[in-house]
C-alpha positions in Angstrom: 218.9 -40.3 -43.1 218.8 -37.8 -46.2 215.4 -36.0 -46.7 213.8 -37.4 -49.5 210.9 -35.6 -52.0 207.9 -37.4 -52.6 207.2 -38.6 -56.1 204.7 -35.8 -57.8 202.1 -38.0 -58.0 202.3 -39.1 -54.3 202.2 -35.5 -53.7 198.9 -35.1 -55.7 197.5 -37.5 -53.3 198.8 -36.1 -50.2 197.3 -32.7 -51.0 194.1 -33.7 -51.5 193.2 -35.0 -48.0 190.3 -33.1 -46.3 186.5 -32.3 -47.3 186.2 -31.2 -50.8 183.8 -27.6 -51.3 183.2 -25.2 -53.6 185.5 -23.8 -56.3 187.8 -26.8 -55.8 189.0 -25.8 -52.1 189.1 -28.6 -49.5 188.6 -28.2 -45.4 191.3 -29.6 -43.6 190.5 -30.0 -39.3 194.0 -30.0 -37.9 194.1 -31.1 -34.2 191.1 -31.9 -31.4 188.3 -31.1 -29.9 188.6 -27.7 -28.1 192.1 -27.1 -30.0 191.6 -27.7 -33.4 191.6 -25.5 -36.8 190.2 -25.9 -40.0 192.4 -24.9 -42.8 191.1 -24.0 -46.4 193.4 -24.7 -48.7 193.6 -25.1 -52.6 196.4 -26.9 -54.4 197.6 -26.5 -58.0 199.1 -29.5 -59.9 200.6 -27.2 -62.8 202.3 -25.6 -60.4 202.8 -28.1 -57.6 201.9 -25.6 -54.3 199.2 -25.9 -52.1 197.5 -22.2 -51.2 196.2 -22.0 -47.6 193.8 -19.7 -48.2 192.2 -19.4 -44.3 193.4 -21.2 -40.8 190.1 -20.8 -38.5 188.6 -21.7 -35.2 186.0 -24.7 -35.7 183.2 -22.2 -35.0 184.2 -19.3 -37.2 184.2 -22.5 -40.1 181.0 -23.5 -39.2 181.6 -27.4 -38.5 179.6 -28.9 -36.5 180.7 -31.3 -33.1 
């Protein structure tokens, strides 16, 4: 089956999963428990590209269990 791009506006949507904080970024945990990340990230409609601006450790994030 050919790869097929999402529709912008799908994409919009898609990118803005995770907890919303300041200046627009959102907090993305990727994974479980003992091995999950959180990934900052920041994406720009005019430009469709999401910006990962930091992959850390739960505890260096500061979220909470």
């Amino acid at each position: 089956m050919p790869y097929q791009r999402a529709s912008r506006a799908r994409r919009c949507r898609i990118y803005q999963i995770g907890r919303l904080v300041q200046g627009g970024e959102r907090k993305l945990v990727i994974g479980h428990a003992a091995r999950s990340y959180v990934a900052l990230h920041h994406y720009i409609e005019a430009l469709d590209t999401v910006f990962v601006l930091a992959v850390r450790s739960p505890l260096e994030a500061g979220v909470k269990r």
